[in-house]
KEKOLLUM-530317 format. One record per residue (C-alpha): residue number from 0; residue in three letters; x, y, z. Coordinates in pm, whole numbers. Example, Ala and Ser with C-alpha at 12.3 -4.5 7.8 and 13.67 -1.06 7.14 Angstrom:
! residues 2
k r east north up
0 ala 1230 -450 780
1 ser 1367 -106 714
This chain:
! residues 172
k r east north up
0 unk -35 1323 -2381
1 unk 105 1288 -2023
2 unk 37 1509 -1718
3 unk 290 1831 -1630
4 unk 460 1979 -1330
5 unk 166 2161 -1274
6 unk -61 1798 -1246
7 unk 130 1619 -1005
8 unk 188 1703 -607
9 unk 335 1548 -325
10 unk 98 1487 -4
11 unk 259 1461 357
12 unk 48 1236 491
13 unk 229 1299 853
14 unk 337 1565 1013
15 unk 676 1637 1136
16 unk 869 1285 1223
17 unk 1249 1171 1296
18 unk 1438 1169 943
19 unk 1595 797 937
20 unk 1980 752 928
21 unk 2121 840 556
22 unk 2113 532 382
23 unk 1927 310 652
24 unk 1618 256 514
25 unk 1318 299 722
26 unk 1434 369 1081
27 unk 1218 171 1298
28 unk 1079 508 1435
29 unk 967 604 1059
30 unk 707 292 977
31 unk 401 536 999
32 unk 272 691 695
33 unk 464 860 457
34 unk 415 1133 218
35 unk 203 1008 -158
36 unk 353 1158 -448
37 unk -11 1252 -655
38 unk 18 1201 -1079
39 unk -321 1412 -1245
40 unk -307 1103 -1551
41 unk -508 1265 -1856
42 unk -775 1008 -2028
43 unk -746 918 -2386
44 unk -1025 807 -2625
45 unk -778 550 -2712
46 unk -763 384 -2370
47 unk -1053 254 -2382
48 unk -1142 -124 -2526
49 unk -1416 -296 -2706
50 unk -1603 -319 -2358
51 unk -1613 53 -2290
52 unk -1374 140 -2086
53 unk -1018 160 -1975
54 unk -807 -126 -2093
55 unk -591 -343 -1849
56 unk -291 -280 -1995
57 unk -356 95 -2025
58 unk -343 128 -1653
59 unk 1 -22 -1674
60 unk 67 302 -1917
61 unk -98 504 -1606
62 unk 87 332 -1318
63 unk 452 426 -1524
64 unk 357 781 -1610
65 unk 303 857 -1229
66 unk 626 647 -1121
67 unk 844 822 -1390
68 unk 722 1149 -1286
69 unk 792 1057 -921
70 unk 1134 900 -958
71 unk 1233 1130 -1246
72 unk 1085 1493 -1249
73 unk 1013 1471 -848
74 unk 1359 1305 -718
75 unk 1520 1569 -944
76 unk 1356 1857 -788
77 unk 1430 1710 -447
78 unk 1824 1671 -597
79 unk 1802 1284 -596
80 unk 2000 1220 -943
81 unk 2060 850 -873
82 unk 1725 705 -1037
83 unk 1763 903 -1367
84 unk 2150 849 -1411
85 unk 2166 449 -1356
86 unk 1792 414 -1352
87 unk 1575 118 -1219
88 unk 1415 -176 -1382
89 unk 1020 -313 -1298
90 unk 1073 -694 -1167
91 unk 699 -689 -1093
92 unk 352 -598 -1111
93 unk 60 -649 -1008
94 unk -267 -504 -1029
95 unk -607 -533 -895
96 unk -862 -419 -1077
97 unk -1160 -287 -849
98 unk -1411 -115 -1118
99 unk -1466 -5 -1433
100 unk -1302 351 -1578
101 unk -1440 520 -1880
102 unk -1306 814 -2062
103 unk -1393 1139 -1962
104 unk -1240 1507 -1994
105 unk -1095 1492 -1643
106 unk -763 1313 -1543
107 unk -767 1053 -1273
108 unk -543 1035 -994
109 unk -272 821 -939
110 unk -133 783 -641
111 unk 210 673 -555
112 unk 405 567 -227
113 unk 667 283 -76
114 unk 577 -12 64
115 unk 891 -189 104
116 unk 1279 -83 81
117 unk 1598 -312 121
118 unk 1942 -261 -15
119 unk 1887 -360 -389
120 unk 1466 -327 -442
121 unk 1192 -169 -357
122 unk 823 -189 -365
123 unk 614 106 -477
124 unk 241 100 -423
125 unk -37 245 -658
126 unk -443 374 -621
127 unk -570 483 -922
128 unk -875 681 -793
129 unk -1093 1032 -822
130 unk -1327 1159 -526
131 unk -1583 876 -681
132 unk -1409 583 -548
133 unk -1093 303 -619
134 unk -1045 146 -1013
135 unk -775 -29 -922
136 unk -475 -105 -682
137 unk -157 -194 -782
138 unk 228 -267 -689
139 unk 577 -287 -870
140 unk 917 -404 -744
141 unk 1165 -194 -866
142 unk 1531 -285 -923
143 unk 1829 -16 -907
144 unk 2012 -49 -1250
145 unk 2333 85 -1397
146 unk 2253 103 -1792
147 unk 2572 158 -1850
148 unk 2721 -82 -1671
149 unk 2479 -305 -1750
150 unk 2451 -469 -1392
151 unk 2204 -446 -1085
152 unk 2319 -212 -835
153 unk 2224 -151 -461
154 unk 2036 158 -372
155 unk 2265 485 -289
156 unk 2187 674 73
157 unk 2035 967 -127
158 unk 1799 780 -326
159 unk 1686 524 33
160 unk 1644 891 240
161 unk 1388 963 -16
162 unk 1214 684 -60
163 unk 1185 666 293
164 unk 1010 993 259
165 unk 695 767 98
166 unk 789 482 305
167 unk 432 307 453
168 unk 415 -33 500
169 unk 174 -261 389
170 unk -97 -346 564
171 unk -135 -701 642
């Protein structure tokens, strides 16, 4: 079971800014906070471990619903079509886990934004959370691929103007 259309938002985090130059990355004028794209991630009965509660590598399952959603449903909507016809490969993750998460009806919140954007990666950051508090952190460096070319491939304008959009960097 994943979350719909209906489950995931996108939060503006700042008001009205300059756009950066098309395919720029991150004018120097646009390093304050971006928009967050927000995935509603149902809970399974499965997720959960011997322990009790969510398993480590289910958040991994959490962290790519959001992203896919994001890159896929969201760019699409926004007419990005770069990231679901070549597509993008994860070079990294990481994850810190903060506290326990046990099942329970409602879905828990991912949140999803750039931390990081050059010609041929990017960084996305991750906080999986509800109004109770932080379970756990996370970040992935994402690749530009052409599947059918089966090479890397640099970002295009369109797809850098919208990550830009999400574009907050990290805090040191």
């Amino acid at each position: 079971m994943t979350g719909t259309a209906e489950t995931s938002t996108t939060t503006d985090t700042a008001s009205a800014r300059p756009r950066p130059r098309p395919g720029a990355g991150p004018a120097p004028e646009h390093r304050g906070p971006g928009k967050r794209h927000v995935y509603l991630c149902p809970l399974r009965w499965s997720d959960m471990d011997a322990y009790q509660h969510v398993n480590n590598v289910v958040y991994l399952r959490y962290l790519e619903e959001a992203r896919v959603d994001w890159m896929f449903r969201r760019a699409s909507e926004a007419g990005v079509k770069g990231f679901e016809t070549f597509g993008t490969v994860v070079a990294k993750h990481e994850i810190e886990y903060r506290r326990p998460l046990v099942y329970r009806p409602e879905p828990v919140r991912v949140e999803v934004w750039v931390t990081d954007i050059r010609a041929a990666k990017f960084t996305v950051a991750y906080e999986v959370c509800d109004d109770e508090g932080v379970y756990a952190t996370a970040s992935s460096v994402l690749v530009p691929f052409d599947i059918a070319g089966n090479h890397l491939r640099r970002l295009s304008p369109v797809e850098k103007d919208y990550l830009a959009e999400y574009y907050t960097p990290e805090q040191a």
